[in-house]
PAZAPA-4460 file (N, C-alpha, C; in steps of 0.05 Angstrom, whole numbers, plus 32768, in hexadecimal, padded with zeros to 4 digits):
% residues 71
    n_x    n_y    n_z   ca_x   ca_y   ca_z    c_x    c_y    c_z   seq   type   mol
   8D81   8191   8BC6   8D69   8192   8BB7   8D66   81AD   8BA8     1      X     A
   8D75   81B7   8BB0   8D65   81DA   8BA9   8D82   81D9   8B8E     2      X     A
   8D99   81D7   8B98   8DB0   81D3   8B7A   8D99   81C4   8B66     3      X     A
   8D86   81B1   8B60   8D72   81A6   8B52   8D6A   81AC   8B40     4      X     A
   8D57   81C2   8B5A   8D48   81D6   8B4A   8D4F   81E8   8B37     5      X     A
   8D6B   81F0   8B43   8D7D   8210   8B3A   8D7F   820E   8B1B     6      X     A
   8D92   81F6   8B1C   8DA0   81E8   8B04   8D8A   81F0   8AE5     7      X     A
   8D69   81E0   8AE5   8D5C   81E6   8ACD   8D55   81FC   8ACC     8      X     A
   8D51   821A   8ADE   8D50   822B   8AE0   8D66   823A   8AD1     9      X     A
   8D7C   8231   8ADB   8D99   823D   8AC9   8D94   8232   8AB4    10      X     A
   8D99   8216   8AAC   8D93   8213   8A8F   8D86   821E   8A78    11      X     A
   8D68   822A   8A84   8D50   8232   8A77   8D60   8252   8A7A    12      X     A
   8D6D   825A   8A84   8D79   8278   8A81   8D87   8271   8A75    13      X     A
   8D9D   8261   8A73   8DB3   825D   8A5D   8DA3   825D   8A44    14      X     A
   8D91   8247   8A3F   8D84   824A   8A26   8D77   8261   8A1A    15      X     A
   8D62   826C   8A28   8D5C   8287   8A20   8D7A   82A1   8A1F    16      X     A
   8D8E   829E   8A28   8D9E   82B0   8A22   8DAD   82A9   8A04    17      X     A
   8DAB   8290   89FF   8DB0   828C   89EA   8DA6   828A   89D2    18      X     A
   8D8F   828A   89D5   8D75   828C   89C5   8D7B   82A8   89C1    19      X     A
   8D7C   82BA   89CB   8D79   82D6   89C3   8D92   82D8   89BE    20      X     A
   8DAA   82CD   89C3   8DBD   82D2   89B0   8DC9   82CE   8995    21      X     A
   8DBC   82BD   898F   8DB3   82AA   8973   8D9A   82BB   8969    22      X     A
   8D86   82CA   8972   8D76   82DC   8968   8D89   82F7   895F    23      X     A
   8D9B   8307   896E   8D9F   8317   896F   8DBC   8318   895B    24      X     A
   8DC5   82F4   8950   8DDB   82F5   8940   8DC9   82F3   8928    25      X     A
   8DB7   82E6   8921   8DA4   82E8   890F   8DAA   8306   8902    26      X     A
   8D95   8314   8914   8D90   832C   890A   8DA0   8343   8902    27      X     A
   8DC4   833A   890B   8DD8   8342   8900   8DDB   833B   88EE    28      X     A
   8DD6   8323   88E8   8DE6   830F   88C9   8DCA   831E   88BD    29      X     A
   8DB7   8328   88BF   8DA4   832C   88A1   8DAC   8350   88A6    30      X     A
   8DB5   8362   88B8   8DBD   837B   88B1   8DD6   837D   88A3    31      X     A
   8DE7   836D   88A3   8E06   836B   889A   8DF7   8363   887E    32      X     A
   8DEB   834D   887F   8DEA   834A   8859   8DD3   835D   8855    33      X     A
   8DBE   8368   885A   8DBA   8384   8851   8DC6   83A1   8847    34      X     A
   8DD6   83A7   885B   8DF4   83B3   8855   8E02   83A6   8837    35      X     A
   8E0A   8393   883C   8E18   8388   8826   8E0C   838F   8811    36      X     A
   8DF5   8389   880A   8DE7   838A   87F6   8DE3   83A5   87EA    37      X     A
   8DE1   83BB   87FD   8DDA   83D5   8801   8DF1   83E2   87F7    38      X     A
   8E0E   83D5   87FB   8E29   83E2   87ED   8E33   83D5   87DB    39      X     A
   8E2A   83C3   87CB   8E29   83B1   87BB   8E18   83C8   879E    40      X     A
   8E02   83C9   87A4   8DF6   83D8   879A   8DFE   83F2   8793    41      X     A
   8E0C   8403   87AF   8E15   841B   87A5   8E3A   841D   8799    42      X     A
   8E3D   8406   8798   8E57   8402   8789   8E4F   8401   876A    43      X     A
   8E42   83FA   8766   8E34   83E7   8748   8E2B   8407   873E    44      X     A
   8E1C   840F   8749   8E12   8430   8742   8E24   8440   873D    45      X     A
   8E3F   8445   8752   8E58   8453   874E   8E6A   844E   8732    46      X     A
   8E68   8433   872F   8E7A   8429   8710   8E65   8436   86FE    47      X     A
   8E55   8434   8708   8E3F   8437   86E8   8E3A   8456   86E5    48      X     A
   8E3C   8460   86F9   8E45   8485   86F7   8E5A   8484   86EC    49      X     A
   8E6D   847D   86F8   8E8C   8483   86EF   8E90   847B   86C7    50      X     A
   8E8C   8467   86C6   8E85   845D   86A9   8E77   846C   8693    51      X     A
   8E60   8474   86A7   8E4A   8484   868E   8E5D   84A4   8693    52      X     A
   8E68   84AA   86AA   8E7F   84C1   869B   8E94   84C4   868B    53      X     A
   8EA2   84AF   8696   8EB5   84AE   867D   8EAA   84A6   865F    54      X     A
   8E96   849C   865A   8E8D   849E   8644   8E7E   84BE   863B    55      X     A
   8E72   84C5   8649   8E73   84E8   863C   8E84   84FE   8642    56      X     A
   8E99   84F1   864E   8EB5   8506   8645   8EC4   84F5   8630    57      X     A
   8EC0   84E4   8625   8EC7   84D8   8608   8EBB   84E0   85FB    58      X     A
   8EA6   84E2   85F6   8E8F   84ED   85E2   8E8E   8501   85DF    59      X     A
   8E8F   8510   85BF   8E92   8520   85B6   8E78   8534   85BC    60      X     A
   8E7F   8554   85CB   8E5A   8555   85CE   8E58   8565   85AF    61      X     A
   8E3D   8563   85AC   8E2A   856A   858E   8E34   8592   859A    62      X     A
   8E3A   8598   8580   8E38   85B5   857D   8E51   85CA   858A    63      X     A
   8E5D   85B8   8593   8E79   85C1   85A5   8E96   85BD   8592    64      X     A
   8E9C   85CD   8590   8EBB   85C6   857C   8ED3   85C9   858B    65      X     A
   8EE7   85B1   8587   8F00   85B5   859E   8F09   85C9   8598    66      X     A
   8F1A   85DD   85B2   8F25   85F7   85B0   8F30   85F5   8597    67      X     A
   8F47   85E6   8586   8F58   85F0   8572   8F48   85E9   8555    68      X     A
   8F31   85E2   8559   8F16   85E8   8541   8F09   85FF   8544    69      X     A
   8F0D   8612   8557   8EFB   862A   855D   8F05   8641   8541    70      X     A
   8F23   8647   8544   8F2F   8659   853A   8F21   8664   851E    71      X     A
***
């Protein structure tokens, strides 16, 4: 009688341990795609630095003459 009892007792612990493990994969799967998003973002920023430099080391600056125009 008492194996009976035990059994929905374990179950209801199985379930709650799983319940909080299914909570606690949750709340990984929304920090991982926060992250994602978060280096996603600072990738997209990095090209667009990198880009807007090489475009003003192309660009000629105003008032500056290359060394062999100085002479």
């Amino acid at each position: 009688m008492q194996d009976q009892n035990k059994a929905p007792s374990g179950a209801c612990d199985f379930m709650q341990l799983a319940q909080h493990a299914f909570a606690q994969a949750r709340a990984n799967l929304e920090r991982a795609r926060v992250l994602t998003e978060m280096g996603e973002t600072y990738l997209e920023n990095a090209r667009l630095a990198e880009h807007s430099a090489l475009q003003t080391l192309d660009s000629p600056v105003l008032g500056i003459k290359p060394p062999h125009a100085r002479q």
